[in-house]
Backbone as CSV, one residue per row, in Angstrom:
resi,resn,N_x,N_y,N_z,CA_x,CA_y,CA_z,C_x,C_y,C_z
1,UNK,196.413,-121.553,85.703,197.069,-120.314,86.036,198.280,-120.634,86.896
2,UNK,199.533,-120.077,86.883,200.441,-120.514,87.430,200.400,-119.229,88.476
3,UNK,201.372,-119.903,89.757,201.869,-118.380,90.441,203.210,-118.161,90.195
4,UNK,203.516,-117.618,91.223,205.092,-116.564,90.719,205.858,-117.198,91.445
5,UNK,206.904,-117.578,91.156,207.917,-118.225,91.784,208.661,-117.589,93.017
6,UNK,209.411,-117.908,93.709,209.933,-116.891,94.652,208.764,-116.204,95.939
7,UNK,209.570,-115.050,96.229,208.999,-114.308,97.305,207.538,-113.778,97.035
8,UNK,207.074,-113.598,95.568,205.624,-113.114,95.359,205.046,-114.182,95.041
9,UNK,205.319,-115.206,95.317,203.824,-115.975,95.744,202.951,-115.870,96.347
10,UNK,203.413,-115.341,97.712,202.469,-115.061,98.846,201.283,-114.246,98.521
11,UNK,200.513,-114.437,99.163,199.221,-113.643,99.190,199.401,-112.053,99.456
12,UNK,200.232,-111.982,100.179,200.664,-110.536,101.373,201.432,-109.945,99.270
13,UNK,201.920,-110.443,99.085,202.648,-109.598,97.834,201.826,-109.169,96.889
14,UNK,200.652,-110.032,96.735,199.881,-109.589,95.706,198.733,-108.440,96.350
15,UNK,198.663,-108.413,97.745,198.280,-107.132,98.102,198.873,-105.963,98.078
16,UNK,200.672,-106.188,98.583,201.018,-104.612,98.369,201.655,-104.271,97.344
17,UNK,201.372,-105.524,96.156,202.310,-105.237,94.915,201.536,-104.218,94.169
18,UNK,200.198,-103.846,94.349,199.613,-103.008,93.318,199.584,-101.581,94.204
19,UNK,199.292,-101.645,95.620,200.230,-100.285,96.133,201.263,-99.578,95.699
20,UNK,201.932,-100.471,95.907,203.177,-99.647,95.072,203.312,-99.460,93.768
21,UNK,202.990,-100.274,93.212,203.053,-99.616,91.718,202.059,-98.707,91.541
22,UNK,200.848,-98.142,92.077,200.338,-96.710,92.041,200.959,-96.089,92.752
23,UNK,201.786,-96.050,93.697,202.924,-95.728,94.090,203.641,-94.965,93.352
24,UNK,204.547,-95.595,92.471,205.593,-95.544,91.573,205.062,-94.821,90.992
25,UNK,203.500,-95.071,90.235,203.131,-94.169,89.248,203.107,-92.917,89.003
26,UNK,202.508,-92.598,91.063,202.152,-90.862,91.066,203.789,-90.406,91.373
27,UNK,204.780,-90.797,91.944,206.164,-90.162,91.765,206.997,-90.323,90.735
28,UNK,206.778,-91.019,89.547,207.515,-91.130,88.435,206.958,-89.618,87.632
29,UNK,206.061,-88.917,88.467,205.497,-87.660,87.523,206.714,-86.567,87.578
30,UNK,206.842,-86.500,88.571,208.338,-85.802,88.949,209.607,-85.996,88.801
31,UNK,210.021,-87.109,88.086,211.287,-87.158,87.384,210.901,-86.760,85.692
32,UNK,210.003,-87.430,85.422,209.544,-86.753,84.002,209.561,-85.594,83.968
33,UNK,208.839,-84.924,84.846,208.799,-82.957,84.087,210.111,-82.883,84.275
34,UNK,210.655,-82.992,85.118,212.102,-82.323,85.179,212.785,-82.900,84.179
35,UNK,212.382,-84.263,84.090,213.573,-84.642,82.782,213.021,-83.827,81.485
36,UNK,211.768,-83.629,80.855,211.434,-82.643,79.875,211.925,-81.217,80.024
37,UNK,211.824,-80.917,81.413,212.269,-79.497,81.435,213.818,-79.386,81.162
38,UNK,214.533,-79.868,81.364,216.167,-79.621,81.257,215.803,-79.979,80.226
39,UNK,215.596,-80.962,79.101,215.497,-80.841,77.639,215.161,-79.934,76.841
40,UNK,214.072,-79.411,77.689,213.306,-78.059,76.347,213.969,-77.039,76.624
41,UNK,214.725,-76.631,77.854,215.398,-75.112,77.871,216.352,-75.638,78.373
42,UNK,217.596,-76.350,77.730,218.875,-76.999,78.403,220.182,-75.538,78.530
43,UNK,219.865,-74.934,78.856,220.310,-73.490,79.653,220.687,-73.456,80.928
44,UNK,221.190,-73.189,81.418,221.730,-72.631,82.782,221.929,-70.810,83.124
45,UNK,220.556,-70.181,84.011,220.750,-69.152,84.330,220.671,-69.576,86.090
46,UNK,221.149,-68.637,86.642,220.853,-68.099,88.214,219.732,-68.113,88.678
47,UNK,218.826,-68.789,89.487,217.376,-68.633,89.341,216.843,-67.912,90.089
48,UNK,215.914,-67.688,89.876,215.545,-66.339,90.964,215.571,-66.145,92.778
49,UNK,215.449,-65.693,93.487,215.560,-65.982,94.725,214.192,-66.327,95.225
50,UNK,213.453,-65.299,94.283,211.412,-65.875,94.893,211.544,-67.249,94.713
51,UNK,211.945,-67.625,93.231,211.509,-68.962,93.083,212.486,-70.053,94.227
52,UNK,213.567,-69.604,94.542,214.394,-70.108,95.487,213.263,-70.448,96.948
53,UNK,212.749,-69.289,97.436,212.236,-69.235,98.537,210.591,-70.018,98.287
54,UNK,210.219,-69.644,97.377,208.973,-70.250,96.606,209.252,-71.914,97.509
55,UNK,210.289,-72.759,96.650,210.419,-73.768,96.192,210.924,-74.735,97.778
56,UNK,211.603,-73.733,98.536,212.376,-73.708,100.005,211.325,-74.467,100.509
57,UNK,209.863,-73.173,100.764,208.621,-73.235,101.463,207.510,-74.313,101.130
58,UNK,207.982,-74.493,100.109,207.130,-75.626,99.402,207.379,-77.221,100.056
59,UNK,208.688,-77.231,100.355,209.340,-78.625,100.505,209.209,-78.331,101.779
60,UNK,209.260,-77.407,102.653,208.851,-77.561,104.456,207.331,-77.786,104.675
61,UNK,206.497,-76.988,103.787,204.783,-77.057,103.752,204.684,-78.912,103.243
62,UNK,205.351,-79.074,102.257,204.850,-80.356,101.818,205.279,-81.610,102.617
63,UNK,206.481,-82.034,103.358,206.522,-82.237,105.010,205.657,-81.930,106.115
64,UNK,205.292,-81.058,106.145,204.490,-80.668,107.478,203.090,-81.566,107.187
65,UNK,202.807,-80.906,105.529,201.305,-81.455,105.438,201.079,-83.189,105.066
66,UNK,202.350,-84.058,105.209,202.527,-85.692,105.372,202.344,-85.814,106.338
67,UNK,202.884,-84.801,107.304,202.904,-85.732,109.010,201.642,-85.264,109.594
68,UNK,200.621,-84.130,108.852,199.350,-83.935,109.495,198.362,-84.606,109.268
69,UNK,198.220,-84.513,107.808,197.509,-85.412,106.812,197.379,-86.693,106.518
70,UNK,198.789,-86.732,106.337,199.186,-87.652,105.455,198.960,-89.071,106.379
71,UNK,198.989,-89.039,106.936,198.807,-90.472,108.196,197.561,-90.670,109.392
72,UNK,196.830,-89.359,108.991,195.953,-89.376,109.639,194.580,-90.712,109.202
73,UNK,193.913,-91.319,110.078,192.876,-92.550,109.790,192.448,-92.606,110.987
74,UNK,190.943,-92.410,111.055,189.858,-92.654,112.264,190.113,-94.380,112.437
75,UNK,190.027,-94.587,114.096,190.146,-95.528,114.339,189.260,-96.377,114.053
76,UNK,189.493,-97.931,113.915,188.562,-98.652,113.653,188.038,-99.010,114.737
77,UNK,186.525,-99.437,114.486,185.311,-99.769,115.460,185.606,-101.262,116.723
78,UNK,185.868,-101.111,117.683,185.717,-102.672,117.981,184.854,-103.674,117.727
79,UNK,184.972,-104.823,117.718,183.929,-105.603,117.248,183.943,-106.054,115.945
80,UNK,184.745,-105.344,114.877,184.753,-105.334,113.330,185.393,-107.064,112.572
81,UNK,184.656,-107.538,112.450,185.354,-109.126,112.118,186.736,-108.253,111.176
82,UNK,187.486,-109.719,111.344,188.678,-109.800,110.976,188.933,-109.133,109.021
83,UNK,187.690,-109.368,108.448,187.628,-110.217,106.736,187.714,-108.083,106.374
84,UNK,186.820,-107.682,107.257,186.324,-106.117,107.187,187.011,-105.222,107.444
85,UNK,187.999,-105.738,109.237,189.154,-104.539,109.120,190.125,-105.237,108.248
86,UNK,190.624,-105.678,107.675,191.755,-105.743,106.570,191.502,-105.257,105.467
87,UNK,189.960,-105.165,104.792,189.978,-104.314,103.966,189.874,-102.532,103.872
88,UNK,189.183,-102.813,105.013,189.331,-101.065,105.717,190.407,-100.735,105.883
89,UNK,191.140,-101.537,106.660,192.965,-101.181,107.003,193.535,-100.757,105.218
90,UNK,193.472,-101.461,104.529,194.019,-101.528,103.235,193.580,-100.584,102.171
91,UNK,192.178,-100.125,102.382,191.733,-99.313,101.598,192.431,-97.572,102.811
92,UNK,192.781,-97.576,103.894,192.852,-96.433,104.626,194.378,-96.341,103.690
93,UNK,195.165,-97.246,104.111,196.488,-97.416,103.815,196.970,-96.998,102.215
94,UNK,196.290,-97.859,101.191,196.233,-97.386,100.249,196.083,-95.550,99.950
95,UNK,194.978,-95.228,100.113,194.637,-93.787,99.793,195.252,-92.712,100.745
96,UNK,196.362,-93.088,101.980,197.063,-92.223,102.351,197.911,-92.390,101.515
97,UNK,198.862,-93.682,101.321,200.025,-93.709,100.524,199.947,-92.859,99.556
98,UNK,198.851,-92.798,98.746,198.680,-92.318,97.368,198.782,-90.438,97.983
99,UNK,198.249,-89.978,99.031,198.542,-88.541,99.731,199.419,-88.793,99.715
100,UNK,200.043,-89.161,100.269,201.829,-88.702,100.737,202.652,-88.698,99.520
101,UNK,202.545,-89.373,98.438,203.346,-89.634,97.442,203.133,-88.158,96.422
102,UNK,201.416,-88.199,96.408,200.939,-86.836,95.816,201.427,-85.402,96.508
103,UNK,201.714,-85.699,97.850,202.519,-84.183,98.805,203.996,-84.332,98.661
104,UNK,204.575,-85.355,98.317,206.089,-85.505,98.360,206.884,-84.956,96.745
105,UNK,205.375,-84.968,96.083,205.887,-84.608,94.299,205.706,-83.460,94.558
106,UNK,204.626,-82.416,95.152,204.390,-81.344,94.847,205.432,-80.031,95.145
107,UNK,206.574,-80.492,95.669,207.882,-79.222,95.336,208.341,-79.471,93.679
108,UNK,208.209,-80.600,93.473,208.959,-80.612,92.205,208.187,-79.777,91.281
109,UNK,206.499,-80.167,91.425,205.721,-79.535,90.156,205.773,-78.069,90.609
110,UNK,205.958,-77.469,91.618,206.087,-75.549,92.008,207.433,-75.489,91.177
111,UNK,208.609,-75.892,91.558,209.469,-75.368,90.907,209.168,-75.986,89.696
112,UNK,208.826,-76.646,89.064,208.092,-76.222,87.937,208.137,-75.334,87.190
113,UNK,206.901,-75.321,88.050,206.452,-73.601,87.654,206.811,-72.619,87.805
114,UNK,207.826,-72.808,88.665,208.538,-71.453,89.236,210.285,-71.824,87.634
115,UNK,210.258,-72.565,87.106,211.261,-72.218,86.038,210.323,-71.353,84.864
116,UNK,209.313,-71.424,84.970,209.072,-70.972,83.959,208.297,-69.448,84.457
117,UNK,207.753,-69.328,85.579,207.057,-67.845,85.738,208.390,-66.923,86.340
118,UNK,209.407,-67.580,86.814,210.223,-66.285,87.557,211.075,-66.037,86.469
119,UNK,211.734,-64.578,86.003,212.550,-63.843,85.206,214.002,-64.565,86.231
120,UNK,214.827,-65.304,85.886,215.331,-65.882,84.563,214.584,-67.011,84.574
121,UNK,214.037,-67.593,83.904,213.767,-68.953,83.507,214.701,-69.963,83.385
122,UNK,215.001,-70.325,84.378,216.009,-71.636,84.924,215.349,-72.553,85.311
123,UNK,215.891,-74.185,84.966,215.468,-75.144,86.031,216.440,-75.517,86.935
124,UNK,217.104,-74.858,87.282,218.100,-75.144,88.784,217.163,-75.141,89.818
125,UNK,215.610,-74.850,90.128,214.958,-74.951,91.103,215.147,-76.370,91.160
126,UNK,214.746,-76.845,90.201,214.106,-78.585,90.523,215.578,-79.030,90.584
127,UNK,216.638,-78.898,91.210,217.973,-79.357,91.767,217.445,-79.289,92.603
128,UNK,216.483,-78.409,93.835,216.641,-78.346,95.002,215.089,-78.954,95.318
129,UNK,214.051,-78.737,94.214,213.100,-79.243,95.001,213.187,-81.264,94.605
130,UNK,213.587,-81.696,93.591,213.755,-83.172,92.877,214.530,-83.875,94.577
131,UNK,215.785,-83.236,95.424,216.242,-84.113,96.096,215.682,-84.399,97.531
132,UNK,214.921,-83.202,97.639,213.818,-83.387,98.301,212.719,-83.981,98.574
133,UNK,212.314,-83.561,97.229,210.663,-84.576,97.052,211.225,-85.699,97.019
134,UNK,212.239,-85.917,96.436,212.328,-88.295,96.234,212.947,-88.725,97.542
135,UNK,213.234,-87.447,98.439,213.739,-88.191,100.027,212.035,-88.159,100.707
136,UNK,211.201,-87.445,100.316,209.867,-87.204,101.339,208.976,-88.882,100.719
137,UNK,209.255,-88.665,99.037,208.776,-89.766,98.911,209.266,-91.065,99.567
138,UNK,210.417,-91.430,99.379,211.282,-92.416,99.746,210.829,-92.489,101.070
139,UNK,210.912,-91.712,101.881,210.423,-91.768,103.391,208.898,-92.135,103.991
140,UNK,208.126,-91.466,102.849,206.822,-91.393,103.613,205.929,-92.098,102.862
141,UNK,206.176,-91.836,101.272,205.590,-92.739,100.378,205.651,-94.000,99.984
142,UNK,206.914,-94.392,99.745,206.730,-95.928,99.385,206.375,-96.268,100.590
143,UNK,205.806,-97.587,99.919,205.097,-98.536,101.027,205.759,-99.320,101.924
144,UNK,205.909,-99.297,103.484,207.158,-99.943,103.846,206.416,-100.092,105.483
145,UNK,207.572,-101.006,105.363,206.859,-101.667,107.536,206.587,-100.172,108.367
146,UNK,207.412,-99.401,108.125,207.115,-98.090,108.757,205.677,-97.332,108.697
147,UNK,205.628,-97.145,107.236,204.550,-96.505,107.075,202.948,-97.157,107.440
148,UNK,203.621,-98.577,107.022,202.284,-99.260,107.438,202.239,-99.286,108.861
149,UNK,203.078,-99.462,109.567,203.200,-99.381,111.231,202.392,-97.777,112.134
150,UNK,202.594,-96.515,110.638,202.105,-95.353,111.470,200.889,-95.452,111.232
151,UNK,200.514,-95.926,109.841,198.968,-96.113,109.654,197.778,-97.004,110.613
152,UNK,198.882,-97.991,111.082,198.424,-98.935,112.075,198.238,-98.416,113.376
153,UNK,198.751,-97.412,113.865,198.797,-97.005,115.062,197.667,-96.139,114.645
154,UNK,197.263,-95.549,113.914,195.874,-94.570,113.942,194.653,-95.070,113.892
155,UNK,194.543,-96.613,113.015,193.459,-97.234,112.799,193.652,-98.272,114.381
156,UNK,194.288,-98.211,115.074,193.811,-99.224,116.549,194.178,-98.374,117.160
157,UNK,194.369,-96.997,117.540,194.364,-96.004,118.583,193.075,-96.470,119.572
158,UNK,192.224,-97.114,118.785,190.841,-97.179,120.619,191.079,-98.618,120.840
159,UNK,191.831,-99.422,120.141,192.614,-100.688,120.682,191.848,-102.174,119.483
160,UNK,191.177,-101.382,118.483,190.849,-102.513,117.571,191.610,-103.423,116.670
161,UNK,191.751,-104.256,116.274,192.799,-104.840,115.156,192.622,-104.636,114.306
162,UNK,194.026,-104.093,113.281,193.528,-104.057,112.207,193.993,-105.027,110.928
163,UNK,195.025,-105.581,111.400,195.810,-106.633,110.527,195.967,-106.213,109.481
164,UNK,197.122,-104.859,109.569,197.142,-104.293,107.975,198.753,-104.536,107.576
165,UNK,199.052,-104.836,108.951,200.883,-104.808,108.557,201.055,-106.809,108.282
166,UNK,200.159,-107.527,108.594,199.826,-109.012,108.374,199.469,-109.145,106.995
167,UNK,198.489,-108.796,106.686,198.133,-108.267,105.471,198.776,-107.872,103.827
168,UNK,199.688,-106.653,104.070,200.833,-106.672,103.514,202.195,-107.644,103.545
169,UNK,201.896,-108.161,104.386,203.323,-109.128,104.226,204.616,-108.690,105.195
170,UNK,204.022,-107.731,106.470,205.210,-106.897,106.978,205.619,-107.933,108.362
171,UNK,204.836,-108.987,108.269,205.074,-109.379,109.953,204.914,-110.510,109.642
């Protein structure tokens, strides 16, 4: 079996290389509908103002509920050998990422829906919710020294290690 030449050799890459690509996966959902939707009704009307405000509220709710949610992780136990918190760290880390990425799409899929339930049926919503969601993603979702750094601060809040930013390859 050979390894990979370059920077993914490391061990740390082949841990957060499959993060992110479930990553990628759950926000590539939101350039697709929208790219189907401007295809199937390639129209331009005025869109409604509900769906305007709909779509507004959606992208402040879906922010709010990253920085409540989305990073939240009970601290780890002291005492926890090293082999146990890294997979705990990694499995916490993992399944927020995958929240935040799943809260950072969800303006795109309302306006959505909001092109098709509000009288006119426009997708000019997803102009406003698409530059949004891929900045919440970009910010909160991909996997990055940051995010792993806030996740880290929740899992050693009572002062345990968790070696998750070592782990990934961030340090």
């Amino acid at each position: 079996m050979s390894s990979l030449p370059g920077p993914f050799a490391s061990p740390e890459h082949a841990t957060l290389r499959p993060i992110q690509l479930v990553s990628v996966a759950v926000g590539m959902g939101a350039l697709m509908l929208s790219a189907v939707r401007i295809v199937v009704d390639p129209s331009v009307a005025v869109p409604s103002v509900w769906a305007v405000v709909l779509v507004l509220a959606t992208l402040v709710g879906s922010a709010a509920l990253i920085r409540w949610v989305g990073y939240a992780v009970p601290s780890l136990p002291h005492g926890l050998p090293r082999e146990n918190a890294e997979a705990t760290s990694l499995r916490y880390f993992t399944s927020t990422t995958t929240l935040r990425t799943a809260l950072a799409e969800a303006p795109v899929l309302v306006a959505f829906a909001c092109s098709f339930v509000f009288e006119p049926h426009s997708w000019l919503p997803l102009l406003i919710a698409l530059p949004g969601g891929l900045a919440l993603y970009w910010v909160h979702g991909w996997p990055s020294p940051r995010t792993a750094a806030a996740i880290e601060a929740g899992l050693e809040a009572d002062g345990a290690e968790s070696w998750l930013s070592e782990s990934l390859g961030f340090r």
